[in-house]
C-alpha positions in Angstrom: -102.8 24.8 162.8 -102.8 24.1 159.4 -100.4 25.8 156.6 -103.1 28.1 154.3 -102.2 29.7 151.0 -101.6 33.9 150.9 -104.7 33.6 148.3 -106.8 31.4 151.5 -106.4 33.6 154.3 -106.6 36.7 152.4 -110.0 35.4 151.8 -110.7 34.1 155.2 -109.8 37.7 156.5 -111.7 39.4 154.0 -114.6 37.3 155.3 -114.2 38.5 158.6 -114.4 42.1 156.8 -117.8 41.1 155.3 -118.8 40.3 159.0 -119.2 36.5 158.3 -118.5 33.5 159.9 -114.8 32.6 158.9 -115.1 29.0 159.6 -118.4 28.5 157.6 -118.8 32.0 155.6 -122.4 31.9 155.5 -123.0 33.0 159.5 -123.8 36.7 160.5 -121.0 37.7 163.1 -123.6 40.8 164.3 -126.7 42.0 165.2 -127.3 46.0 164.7 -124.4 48.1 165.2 -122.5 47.3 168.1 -124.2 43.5 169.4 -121.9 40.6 168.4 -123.5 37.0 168.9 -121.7 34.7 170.9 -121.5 32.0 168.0 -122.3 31.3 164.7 -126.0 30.4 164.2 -125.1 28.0 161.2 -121.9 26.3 162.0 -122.0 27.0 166.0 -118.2 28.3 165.9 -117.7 30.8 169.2 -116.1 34.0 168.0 -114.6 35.1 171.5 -113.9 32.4 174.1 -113.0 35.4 176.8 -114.1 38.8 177.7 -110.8 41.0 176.7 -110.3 38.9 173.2 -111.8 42.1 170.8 -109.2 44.2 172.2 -107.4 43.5 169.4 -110.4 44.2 167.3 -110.5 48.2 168.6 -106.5 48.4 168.4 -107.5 47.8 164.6 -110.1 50.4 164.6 -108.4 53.0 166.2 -105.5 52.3 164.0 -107.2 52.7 160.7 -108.5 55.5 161.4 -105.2 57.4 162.5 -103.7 56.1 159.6 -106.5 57.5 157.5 -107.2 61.3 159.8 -103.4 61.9 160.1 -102.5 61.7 156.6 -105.5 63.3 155.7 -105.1 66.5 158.0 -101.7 67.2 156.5 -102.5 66.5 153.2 -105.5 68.8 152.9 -103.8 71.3 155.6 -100.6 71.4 152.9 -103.4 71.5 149.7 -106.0 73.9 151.1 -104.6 75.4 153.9 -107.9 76.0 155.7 -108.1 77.6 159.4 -107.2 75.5 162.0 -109.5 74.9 164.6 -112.4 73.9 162.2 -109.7 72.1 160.0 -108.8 70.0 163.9 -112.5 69.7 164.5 -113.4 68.3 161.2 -110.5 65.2 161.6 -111.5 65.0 165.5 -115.3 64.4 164.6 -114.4 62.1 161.4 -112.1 60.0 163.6 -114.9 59.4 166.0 -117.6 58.7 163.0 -115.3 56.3 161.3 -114.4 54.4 164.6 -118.3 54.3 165.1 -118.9 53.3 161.8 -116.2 50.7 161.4 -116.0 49.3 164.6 -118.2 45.7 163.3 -115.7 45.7 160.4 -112.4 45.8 162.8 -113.7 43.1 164.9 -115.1 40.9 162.3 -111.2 41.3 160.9 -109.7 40.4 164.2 -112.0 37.0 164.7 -111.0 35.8 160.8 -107.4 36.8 162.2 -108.4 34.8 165.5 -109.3 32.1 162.9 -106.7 32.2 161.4 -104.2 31.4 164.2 -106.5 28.6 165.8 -108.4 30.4 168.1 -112.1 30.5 166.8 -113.6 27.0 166.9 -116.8 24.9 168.1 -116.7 24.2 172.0 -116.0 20.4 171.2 -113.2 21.3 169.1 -112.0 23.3 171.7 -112.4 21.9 174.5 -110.6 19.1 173.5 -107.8 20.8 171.5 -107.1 22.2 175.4 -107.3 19.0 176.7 -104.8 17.4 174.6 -102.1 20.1 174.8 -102.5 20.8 178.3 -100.6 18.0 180.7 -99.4 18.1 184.6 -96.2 18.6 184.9 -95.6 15.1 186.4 -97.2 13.5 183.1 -100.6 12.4 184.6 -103.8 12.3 184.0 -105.0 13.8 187.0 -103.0 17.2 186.0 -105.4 17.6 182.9 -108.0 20.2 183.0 
C-alpha cells in the first residue's frame, strides 16, 4: 500500500462521495438508486470482492444520520419546544429518508475508503497480490492458492 498525502485521499474519498470510480474517477459506481455495478465500466476495478463488504458502507449511513437526527431533535426540542410525538415522528421519518437518500453516497465513501487501504483493484491485480502474500506454512509452492 502506498503512503498518500492527507490532500490525496481526501480527494480519493471525496470521489467515492461523488459515486465515482476511485481508482480511475471517471467510472459510475451506480445505477438508479440502490443497484451498484460489480466493476468499473472504464478502468474494470471491482468495487466489492465479497458479499458482506458494504456493511461498512450502511454502518456509515446509519451513523450520519444519528449524528445528524439526534443533535437535531434536541436542538429544535430546546429552541422550539414543539409537542412530542409529532416532534419523534418528524426525526423517525427524516432518519429513514436521509438513510434512503444517502445510502449510494455512504457506500461510494466506504469503496474509496476500501481503496484506500488496498482492497479495491482489477482481478489481475488482485489475484495476484493474493498469490504473492499468501504461502503454505511449510514454504512451498503447492501451499499457494
Amino acid at each position: 500500500m502506498a503512503k498518500r498525502s492527507l490532500g490525496e485521499t481526501l480527494h480519493k474519498l471525496r470521489v467515492g462521495l461523488a459515486l465515482r470510480c476511485p481508482n480511475c474517477e471517471q467510472g459510475r459506481m451506480f445505477d438508479g438508486l440502490f443497484g451498484m455495478r460489480r466493476e468499473c465500466d472504464v478502468c474494470g476495478v471491482r468495487f466489492e470482492r465479497h458479499d458482506g463488504e458494504s456493511v461498512g458502507g450502511m454502518y456509515l449511513n446509519l451513523g450520519i444520520a444519528e449524528l445528524i437526527a439526534i443533535p437535531g431533535y434536541f436542538i429544535v426540542n430546546a429552541l422550539f419546544h414543539p409537542p412530542f410525538l409529532p416532534h419523534l415522528i418528524f426525526w423517525f421519518v427524516f432518519t429513514l429518508v436521509f438513510c434512503a437518500l444517502f445510502y449510494r453516497h455512504a457506500r461510494g465513501l466506504w469503496v474509496g475508503i476500501s481503496y484506500l487501504t488496498g482492497s479495491v483493484q482489477r482481478d489481475a491485480d488482485y489475484e495476484s497480490s493474493k498469490a504473492a502474500t499468501v504461502t503454505s506454512p511449510f514454504g512451498d509452492e503447492a501451499g499457494r492458492r
